[in-house]
N, C-alpha and C positions, 0 to 999 in steps of 0.2 A: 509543642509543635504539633502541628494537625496530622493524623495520620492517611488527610485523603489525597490521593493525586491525581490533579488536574490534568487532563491529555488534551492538546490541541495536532491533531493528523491532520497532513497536509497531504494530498496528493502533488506530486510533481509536474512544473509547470509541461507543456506537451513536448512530447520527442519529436527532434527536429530530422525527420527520415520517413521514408514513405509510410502511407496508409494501409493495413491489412496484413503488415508484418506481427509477428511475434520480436519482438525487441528484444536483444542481448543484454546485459548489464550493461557494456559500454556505449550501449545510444545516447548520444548527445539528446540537452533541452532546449527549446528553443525559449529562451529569455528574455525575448524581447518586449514582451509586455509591460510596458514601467511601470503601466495605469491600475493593472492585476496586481504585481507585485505590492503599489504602494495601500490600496485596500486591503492585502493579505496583512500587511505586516500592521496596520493601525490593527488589528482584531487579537495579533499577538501580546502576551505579558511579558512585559521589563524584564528581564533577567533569570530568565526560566532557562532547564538544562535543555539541550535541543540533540537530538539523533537523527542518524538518517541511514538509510539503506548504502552502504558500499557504492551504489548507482553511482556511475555519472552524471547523470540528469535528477538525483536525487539531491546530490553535495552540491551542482552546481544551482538546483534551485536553490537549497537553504545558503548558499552562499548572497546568491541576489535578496535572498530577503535580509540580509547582516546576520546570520546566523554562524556560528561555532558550531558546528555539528559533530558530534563524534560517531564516527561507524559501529555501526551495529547490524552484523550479519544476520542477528535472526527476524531484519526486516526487509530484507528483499524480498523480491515479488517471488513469486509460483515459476518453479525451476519447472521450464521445458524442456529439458534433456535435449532429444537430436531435429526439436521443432521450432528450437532457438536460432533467428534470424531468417526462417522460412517464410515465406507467404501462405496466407490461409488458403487463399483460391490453388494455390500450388498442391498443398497438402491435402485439401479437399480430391482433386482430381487423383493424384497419384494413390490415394491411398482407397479411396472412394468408402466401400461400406464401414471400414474400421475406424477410419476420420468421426464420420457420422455418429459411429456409436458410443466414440470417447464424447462427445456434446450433447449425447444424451441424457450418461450423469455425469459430468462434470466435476462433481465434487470429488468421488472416489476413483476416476480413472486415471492414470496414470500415464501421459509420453511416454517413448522409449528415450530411457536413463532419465527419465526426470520424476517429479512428484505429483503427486495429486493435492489439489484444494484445500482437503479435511486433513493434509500432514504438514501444510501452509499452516492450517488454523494453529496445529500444535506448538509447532517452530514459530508464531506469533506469542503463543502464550508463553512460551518459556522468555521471550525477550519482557513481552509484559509482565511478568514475575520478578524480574530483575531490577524494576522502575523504581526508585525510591518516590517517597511522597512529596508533593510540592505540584509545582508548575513545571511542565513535559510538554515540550514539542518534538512530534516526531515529521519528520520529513519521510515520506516512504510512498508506496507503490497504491492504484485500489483494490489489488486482491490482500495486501496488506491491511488495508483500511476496512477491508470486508469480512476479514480474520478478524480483526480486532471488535468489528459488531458482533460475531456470530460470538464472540464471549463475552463480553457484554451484556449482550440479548439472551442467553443462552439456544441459541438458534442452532439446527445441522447446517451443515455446509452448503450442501445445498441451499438452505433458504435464504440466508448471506448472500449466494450466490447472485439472488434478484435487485440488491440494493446497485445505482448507479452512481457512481462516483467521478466527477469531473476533474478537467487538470486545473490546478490552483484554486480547488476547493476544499474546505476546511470543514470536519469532522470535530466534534466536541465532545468526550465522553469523562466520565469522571470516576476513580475506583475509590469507594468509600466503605468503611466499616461494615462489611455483611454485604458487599457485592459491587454491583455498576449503578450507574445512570449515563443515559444517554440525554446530552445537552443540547444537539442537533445534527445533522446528517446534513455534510454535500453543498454548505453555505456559501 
């Protein structure tokens, strides 16, 4: 049996709720896309294990594509602590020069009660460590998908930070013998 495993990362199809919010774990997906869906799913492999972030717009995607997904906590997106379900332009004003300075660096600042980026990345890699070898789909978030480059690539947090990742686009990375390869970005 091979010891490499294959990752196919989905980003989740788009949350069906306003523009500019930080999204909760239970924001709904908007799945209506059948034409997206039936593209993603022709790109997926036969009977591969598939995961996904606790989300609801996470299971409900992998559900749309035929997927069994089993939850796995350590792929949910980047915990917002108390900036969870807020609006950015809201945030921005109330908070004004402190807002500004958590988006400065990004990677290591921290919400109140929540996480930063680069302990995203870590809480990535402990789930990635868990993978057995074969064919892996994960259904999950893109600062999930952005964690998952920045180990890969061996990249800081930050410079993950600059990779875009779309809804119902598909990441390709592969863990092999003595490290990664990246198979493609954001297809």
């Amino acid at each position: 049996m091979s010891e490499q495993t294959r990752l196919w990362l989905i980003r989740h199809a788009p949350v069906a709720g306003p523009e500019g919010v930080i999204h909760a774990i239970d924001a709904p997906a908007d799945i209506g896309d059948a034409a997206a869906l039936a593209t993603l799913r022709t790109k997926l492999p036969a009977g591969a294990t598939a995961f996904a972030s606790p989300s609801i717009r996470t299971l409900a995607t992998a559900a749309a594509l035929g997927l069994n997904a089993v939850e796995q906590p350590d792929f949910v997106e980047q915990n917002f602590g108390d900036w969870t379900g807020r609006r950015h332009d809201d945030l921005a004003r109330e908070l004004g020069e402190a807002y500004r300075d958590f988006w400065r660096t990004p990677a290591n600042s921290r919400p109140p009660a929540g996480e930063s980026f680069a302990e995203q990345v870590a809480r990535v890699g402990n789930g990635l460590a868990k993978l057995s070898a074969g064919d892996v789909v994960l259904v999950v978030h893109s600062g999930t998908i952005r964690a998952a480059l920045a180990i890969a690539l061996d990249l800081l947090p930050e410079q993950a930070l600059r990779f875009a990742i779309d809804p119902f686009s598909l990441t390709r990375i592969d863990r092999v013998a003595g490290g990664w390869r990246v198979v493609g970005v954001n297809g």
